[in-house]
C-alpha positions in Angstrom: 0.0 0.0 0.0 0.9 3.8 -0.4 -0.7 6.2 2.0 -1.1 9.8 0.2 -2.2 12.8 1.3 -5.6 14.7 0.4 -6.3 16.9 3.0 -5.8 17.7 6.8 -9.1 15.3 7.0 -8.4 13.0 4.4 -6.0 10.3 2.7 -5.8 8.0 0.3 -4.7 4.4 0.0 -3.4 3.4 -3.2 -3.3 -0.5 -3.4 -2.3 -2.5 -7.0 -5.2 -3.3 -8.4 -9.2 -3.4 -8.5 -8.8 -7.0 -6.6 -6.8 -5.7 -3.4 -9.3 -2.4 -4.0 -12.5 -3.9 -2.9 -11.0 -6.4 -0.8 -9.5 -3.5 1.6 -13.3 -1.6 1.4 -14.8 -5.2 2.3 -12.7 -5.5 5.5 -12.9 -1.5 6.2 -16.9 -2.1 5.7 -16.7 -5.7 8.3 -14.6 -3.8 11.0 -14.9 0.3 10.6 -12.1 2.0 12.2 -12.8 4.7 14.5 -13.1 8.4 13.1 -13.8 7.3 10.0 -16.8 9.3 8.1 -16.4 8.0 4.4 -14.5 5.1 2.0 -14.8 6.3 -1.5 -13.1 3.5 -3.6 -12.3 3.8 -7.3 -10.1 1.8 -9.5 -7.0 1.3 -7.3 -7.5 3.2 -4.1 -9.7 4.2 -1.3 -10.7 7.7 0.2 -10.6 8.0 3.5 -12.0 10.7 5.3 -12.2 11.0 9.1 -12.5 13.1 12.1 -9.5 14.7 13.7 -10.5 15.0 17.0 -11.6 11.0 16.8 -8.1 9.8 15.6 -4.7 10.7 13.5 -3.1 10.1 10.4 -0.9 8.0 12.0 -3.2 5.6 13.8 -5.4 5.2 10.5 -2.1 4.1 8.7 -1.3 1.7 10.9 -4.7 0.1 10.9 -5.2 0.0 7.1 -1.6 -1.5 6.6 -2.3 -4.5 8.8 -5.3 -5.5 6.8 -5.4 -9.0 5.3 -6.2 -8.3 1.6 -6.1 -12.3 0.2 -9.8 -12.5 0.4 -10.9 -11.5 -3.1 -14.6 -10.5 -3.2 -17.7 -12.5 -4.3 -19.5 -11.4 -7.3 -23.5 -11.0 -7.5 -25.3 -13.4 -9.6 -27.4 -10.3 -11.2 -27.6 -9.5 -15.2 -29.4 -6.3 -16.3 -29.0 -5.4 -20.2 -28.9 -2.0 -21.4 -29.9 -1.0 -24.6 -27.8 1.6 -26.7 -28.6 4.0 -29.5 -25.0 3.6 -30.5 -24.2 7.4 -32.0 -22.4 8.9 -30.0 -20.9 12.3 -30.9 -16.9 10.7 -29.9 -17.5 7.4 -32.0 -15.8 7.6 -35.0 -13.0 9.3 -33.5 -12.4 6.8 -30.8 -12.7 4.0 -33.9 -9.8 6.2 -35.4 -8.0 5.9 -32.5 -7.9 2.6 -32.2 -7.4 1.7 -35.9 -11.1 0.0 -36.3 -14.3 0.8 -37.8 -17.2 2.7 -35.8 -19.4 -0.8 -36.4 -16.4 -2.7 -34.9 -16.0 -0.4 -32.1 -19.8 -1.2 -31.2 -19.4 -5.3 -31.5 -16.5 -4.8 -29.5 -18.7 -3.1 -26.7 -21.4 -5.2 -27.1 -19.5 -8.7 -27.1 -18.4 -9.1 -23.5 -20.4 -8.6 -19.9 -19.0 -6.3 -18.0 -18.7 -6.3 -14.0 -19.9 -3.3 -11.7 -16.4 -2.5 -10.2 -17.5 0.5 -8.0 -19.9 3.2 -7.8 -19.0 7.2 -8.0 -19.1 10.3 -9.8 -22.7 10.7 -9.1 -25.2 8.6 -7.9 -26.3 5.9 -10.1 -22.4 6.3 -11.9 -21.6 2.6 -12.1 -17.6 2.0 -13.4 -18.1 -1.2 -15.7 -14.8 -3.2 -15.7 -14.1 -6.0 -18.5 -15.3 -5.8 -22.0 -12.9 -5.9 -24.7 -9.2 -5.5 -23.6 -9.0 -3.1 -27.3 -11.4 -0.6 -25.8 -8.9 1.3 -23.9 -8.7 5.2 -24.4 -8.0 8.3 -23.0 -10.2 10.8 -21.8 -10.8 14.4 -23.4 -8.2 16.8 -23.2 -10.7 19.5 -21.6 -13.8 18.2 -19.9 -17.3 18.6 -21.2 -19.2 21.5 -19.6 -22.3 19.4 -20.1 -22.9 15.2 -21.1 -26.8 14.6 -20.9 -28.6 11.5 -19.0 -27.8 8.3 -20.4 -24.4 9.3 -22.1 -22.4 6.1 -22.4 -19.0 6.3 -22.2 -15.2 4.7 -22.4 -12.5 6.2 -19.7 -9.6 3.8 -20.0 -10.7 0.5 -19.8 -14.0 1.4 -17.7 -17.4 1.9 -19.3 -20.0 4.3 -17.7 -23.4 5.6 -18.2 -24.1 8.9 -17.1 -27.3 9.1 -14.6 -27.8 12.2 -14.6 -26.6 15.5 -16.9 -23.6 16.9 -16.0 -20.1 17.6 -16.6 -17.5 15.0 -17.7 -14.7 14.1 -19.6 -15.4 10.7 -20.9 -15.6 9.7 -24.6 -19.4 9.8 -25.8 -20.3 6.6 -27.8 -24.1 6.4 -27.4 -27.1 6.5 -25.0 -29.7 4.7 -23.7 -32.9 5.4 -22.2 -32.8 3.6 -18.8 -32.7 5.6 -16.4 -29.7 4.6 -14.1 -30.6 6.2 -11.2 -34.2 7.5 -10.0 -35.2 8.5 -6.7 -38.5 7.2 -7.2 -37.4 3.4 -7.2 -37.2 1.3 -3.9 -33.5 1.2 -4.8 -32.4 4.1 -6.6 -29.3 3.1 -8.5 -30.0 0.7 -11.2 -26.3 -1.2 -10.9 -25.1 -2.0 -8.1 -21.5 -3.1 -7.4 -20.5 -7.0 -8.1 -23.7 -6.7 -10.9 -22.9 -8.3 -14.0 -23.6 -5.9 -17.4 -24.1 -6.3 -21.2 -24.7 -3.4 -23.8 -27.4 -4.2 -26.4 -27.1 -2.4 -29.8 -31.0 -0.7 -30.0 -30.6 -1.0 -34.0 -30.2 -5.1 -33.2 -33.3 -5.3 -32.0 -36.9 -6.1 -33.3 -39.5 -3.8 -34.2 -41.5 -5.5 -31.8 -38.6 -5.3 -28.8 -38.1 -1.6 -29.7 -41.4 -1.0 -29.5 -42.0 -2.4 -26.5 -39.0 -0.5 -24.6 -40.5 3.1 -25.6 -43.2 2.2 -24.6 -41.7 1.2 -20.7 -39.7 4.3 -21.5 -42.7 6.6 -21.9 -44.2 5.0 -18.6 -41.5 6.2 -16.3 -42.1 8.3 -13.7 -39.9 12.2 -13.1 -38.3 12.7 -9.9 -40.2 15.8 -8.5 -40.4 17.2 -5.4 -43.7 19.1 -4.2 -43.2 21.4 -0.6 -46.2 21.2 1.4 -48.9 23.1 0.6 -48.6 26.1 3.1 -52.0 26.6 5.4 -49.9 28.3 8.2 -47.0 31.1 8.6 -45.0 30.9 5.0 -42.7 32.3 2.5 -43.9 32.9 -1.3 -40.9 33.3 -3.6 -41.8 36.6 -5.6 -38.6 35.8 -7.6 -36.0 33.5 -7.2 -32.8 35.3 -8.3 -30.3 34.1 -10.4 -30.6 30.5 -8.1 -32.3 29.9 -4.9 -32.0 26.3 -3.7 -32.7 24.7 0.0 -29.6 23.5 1.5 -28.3 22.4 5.0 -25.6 20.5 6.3 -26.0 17.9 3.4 -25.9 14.2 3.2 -22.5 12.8 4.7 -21.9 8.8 4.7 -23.8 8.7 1.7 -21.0 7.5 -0.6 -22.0 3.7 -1.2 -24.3 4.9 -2.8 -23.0 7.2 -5.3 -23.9 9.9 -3.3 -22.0 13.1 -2.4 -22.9 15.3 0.9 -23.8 18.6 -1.4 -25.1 21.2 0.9 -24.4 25.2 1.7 -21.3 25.9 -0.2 -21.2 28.3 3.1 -21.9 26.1 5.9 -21.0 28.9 9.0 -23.0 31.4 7.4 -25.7 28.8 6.8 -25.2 27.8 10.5 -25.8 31.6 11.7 -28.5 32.3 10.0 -30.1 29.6 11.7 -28.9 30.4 15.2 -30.2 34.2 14.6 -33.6 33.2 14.9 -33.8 30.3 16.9 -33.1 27.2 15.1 -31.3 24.6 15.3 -27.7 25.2 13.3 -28.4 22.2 10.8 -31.4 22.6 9.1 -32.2 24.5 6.2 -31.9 27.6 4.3 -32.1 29.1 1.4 -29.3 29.7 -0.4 -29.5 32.2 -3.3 -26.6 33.7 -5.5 -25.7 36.9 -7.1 -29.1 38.2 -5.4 -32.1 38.6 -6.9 -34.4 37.1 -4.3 -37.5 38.6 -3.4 -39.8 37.1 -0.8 -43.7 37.5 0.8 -44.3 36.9 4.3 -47.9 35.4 4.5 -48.5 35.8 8.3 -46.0 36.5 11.2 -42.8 35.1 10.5 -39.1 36.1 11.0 -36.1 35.7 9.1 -32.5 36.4 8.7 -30.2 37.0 6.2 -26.0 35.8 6.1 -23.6 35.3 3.8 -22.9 37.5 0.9 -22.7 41.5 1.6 -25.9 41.7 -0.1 -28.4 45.0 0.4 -31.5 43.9 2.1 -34.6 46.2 1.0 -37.9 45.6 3.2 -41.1 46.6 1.5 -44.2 47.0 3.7 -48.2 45.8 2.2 -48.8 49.6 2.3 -45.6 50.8 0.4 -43.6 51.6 2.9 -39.6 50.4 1.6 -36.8 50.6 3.8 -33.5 48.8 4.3 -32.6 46.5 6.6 -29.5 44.7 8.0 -28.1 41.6 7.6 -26.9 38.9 10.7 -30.1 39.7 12.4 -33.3 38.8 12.9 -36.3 40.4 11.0 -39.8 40.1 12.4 -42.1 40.2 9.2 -45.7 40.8 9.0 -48.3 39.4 6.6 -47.4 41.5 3.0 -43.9 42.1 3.7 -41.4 41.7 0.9 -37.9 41.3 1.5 -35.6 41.8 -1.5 -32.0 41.2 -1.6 -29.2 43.4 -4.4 -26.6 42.2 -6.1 -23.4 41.7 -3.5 -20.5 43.4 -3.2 -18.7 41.0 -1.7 -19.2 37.0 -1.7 -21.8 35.9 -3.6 -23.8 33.6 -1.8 -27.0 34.6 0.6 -28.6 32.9 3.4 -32.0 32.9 4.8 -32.9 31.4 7.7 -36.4 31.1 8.5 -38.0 30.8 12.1 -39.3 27.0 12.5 -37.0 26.0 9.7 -38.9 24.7 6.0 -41.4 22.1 5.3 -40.4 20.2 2.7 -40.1 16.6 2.8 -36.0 15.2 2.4 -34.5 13.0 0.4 -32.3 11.1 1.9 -32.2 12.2 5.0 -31.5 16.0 3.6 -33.0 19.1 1.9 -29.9 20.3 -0.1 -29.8 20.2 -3.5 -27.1 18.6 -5.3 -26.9 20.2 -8.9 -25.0 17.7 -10.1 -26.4 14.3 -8.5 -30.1 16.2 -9.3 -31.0 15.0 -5.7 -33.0 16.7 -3.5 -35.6 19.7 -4.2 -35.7 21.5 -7.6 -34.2 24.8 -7.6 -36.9 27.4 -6.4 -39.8 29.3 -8.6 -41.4 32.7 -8.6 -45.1 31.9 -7.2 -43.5 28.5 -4.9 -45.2 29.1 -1.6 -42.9 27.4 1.6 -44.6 26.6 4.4 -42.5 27.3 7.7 -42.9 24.6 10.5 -45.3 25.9 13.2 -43.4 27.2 16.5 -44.1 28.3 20.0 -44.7 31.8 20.4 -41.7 33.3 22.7 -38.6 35.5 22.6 -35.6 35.2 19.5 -32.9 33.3 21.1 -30.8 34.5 18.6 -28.6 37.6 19.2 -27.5 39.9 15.5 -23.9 39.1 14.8 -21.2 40.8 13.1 -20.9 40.4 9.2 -17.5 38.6 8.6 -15.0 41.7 7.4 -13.3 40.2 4.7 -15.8 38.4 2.1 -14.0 37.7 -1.2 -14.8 40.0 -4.5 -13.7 41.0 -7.7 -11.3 43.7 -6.5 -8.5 42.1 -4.2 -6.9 38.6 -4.9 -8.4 35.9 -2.9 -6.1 33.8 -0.9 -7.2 29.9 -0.3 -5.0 27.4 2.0 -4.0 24.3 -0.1 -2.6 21.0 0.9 -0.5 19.7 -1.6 -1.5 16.3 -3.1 -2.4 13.6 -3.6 -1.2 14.0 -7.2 1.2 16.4 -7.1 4.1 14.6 -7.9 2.4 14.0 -11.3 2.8 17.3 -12.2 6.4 19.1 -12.8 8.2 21.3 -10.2 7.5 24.3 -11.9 3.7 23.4 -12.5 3.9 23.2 -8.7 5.7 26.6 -8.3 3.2 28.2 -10.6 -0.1 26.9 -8.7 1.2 28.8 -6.2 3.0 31.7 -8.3 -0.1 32.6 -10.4 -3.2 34.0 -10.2 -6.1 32.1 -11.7 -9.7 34.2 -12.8 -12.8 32.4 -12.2 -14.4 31.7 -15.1 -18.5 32.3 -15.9 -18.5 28.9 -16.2 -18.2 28.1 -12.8 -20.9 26.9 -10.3 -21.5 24.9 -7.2 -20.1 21.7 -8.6 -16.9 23.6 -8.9 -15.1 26.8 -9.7 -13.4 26.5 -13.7 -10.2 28.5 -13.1 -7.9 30.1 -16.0 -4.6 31.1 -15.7 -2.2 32.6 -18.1 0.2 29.7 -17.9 -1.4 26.1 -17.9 -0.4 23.5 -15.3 2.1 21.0 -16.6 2.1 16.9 -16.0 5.5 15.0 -15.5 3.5 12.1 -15.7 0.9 12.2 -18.6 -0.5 8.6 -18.6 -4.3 8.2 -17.8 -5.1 8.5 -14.2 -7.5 5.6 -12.8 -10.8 7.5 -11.5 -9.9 8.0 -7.5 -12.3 9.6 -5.0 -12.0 13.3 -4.5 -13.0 16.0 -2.0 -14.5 19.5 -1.3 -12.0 21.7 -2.1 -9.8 19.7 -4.2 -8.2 21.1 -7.5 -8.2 18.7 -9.9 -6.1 19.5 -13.2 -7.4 18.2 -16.8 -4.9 17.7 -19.8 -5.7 21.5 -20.3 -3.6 22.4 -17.4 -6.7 24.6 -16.2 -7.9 23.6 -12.7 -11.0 23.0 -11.5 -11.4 23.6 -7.9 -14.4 21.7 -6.9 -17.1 22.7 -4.7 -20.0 20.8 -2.3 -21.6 19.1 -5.5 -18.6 17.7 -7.3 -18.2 14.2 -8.3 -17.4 11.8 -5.9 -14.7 10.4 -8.1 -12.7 11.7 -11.0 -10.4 10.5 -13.7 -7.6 13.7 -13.2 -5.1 14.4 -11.2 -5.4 16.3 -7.8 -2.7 18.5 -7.2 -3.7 20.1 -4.3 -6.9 20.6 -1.7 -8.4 23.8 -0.4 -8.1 23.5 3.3 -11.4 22.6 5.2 -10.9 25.8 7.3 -10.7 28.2 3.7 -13.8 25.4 2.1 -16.5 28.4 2.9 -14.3 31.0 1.8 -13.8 29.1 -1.2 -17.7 29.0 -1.6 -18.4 32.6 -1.9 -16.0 33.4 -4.6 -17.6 35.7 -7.3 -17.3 35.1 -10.9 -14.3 36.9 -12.3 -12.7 36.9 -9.1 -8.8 36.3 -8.5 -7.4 33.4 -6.5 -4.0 32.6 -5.2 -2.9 29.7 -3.4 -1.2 29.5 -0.8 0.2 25.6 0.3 0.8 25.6 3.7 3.1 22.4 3.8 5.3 20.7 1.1 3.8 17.7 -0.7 4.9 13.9 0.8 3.8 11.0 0.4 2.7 9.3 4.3 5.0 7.1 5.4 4.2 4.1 7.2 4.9 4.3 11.0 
């Protein structure tokens, strides 16, 4: 084994192959260790994420290097087929590549079963080892901004299907129309690991057998989530903003399932707002960015706003408009519209309020995850949200101070990193210049992760494909385009390029409420090594 580093919470164990892989999470599953909070495994190595209080780097090391990994993991006996409209917008080119024709690229893919190796990315992702030992290619040069549902895709030798729309940098050959993951189903993910797999070329088929898949196709239900209807004290949404989504604390220990923890990109603001007007710190709030917002108070409620520096305009049912501060509470009355501007600094709002939302979770959570399309839609003008019903009495809550030094478009923003666990893949003067350069936040950045552009690229001493590994909040993963992308609460739970550094968890929220066109620096507060064993 080889113990890397990820971040002052995290390592990871890289082992030799798939085999010793899922025979390490098999025993880390059978006995946990203490502190532990997530096992992300991938191709040849295990996230590990724990608590710092509960335990050390040193005692986790120890523990994982005395595990027995001769026991190779059973197999399921389980066979599901998926159908493919094999025309893909990457087929012919990926033929080229490997010196065959497009129609023998697709008997290729459809002549083998494949095995469910592991589950990441995003929920309902299944990596599909076997097939054809030809079918082995690299991935784009510069990720997709957007793959829709049902993408099917080679990544070295793994094949994938992509649940969900969303970001990616795997080489398109088709798509089905089975859904791979729906919230709806007693068991959301359609594959499962140790499942056995086989591709099925749609133009194959019979009239009769296509016929009958549209029509289970068209019988399918959408994953939709209705708030309560709102009878008591509630919010309307006059207008949404740019985005207004419910988030909280997220869904942590999710990951066997494919699942990331998502949640507020600004998790002490989220927390304050909360403890403003009397709520418990981990339940939900809205988070809105770039401002926008405008909400109705139907009845007596009371809110309170955090986050971004953000005006906050209060507009009374008679007319009367005033403004009013943030990181306090605000009683409203029946009519009252609160409005929020366009920040100055940060970029992300939160609204607390008072009895916390009543919406139904999934999963044990209200965050949405905008990548994993789990959880509550993103808001509405006209959405009414019912507030849970409370006991009259006193705000708990005392106002706070705003935090003084917000990030924004007119000083460089300065981020903690931990170097690794890649960073020796990438040449010394790549790893000077991560720290050297400033990098501008791109327009194409959102909560799955900020797209970062530098004037010099990032350059790889090692430039062969990189096995998918887990990755974190925070970390800044670097595609063939020597770009970075630093990713945010609703990244993919794994990815296929290297890490050459994580944003400190104590700079994560920071890192959450940079603006678009922004400046960032980096600044590694410890030189990159691999762990040693003790």
């Amino acid at each position: 084994m080889r113990f890397l580093p990820v971040s002052l919470n995290a390592l990871l164990v890289e082992l030799a192959d798939l085999d010793q892989t899922l025979a390490l999470l098999a025993s880390l599953q059978r006995t946990p260790l203490a502190g532990v909070e997530e096992l992300v495994p991938a191709a040849r190595t295990i996230l590990v994420q724990f608590r710092p209080s509960a335990t050390s780097v040193a005692t986790l090391i120890d523990a994982i290097a005395a595990r027995d990994l001769s026991q190779r993991v059973e197999r399921g006996s389980q066979r599901v087929e998926i159908p493919v409209h094999y025309d893909g917008e990457d087929l012919a080119e990926m033929a080229q590549l490997l010196g065959i024709t497009p129609d023998e690229l697709v008997r290729r893919h459809t002549g083998s079963d494949y095995a469910v190796a592991f589950v990441g990315f995003a929920p309902g992702f299944a990596y599909l080892s076997g097939g054809h030992e030809s079918l082995d290619v690299p991935r784009r040069t510069t990720p997709r901004t957007r793959i829709p549902a049902g993408a099917v895709g080679l990544a070295g030798r793994f094949s994938g299907v992509y649940p969900q729309a969303s970001p990616g940098g795997w080489q398109i050959i088709g798509r089905t129309p089975l859904a791979m993951w729906d919230i709806e189903r007693e068991v959301p993910a359609l594959l499962q690991p140790g499942f056995s797999v086989r591709f099925v070329d749609i133009a194959t088929l019979s009239i009769a057998a296509r016929a009958a898949l549209a029509d289970a196709m068209a019988k399918k239900t959408l994953n939709s989530m209705t708030p309560a209807p709102a009878t008591g004290p509630a919010l309307e949404v006059r207008s949404p903003g740019l985005q207004a989504l419910l988030q909280d604390g997220g869904r942590p220990g999710l990951a066997g399932q494919g699942v990331s923890a998502s949640g507020a990109l600004d998790q002490s603001a989220c927390r304050t707002a909360n403890r403003l007007v009397g709520n418990p710190s981990n339940i939900a709030c809205l988070e809105t960015v770039g401002g926008g917002l405008q909400l109705m108070s139907h009845g007596d409620t009371v809110v309170a706003v955090t986050g971004a520096d953000a005006p906050l305009t209060l507009t009374t049912a008679s007319g009367m408009r005033y403004a009013v501060p943030r990181y306090q509470a605000l009683a409203l009355v029946h009519g009252d519209v609160l409005a929020m501007g366009e920040p100055v600094a940060g970029t992300r709002c939160y609204v607390a309020a008072r009895g916390g939302f009543d919406v139904a979770p999934v999963l044990g959570s209200l965050s949405t995850d905008t990548l994993a399309h789990v959880g509550p839609p993103a808001l509405a003008a006209g959405e009414r949200l019912a507030l849970h019903a409370v006991a009259h009495g006193a705000i708990t809550g005392d106002a706070e101070l705003p935090p003084g030094d917000l990030p924004s478009v007119h000083a460089d923003v300065v981020l903690d990193v931990v170097p690794g666990p890649r960073t020796d893949w990438f040449t010394p003067e790549a790893v000077e210049l991560l720290a050297r350069q400033r990098w501008r936040v791109t327009p194409q950045s959102n909560r799955v992760g900020l797209r970062l552009a530098g004037d010099e690229p990032l350059s790889r001493a090692i430039t062969q494909e990189l096995p998918s590994e887990g990755t974190v909040s925070g970390a800044i993963q670097v595609p063939a385009s020597g770009q970075p992308v630093l990713f945010l609460a609703d990244h993919p739970l794994t990815g296929g390029y290297p890490v050459i550094a994580c944003v400190a968890p104590h700079h994560l929220d920071r890192a959450g409420q940079i603006p678009v066109n922004a400046w960032v620096r980096f600044n590694p507060i410890r030189p990159f090594e691999a762990i040693n064993r003790p």
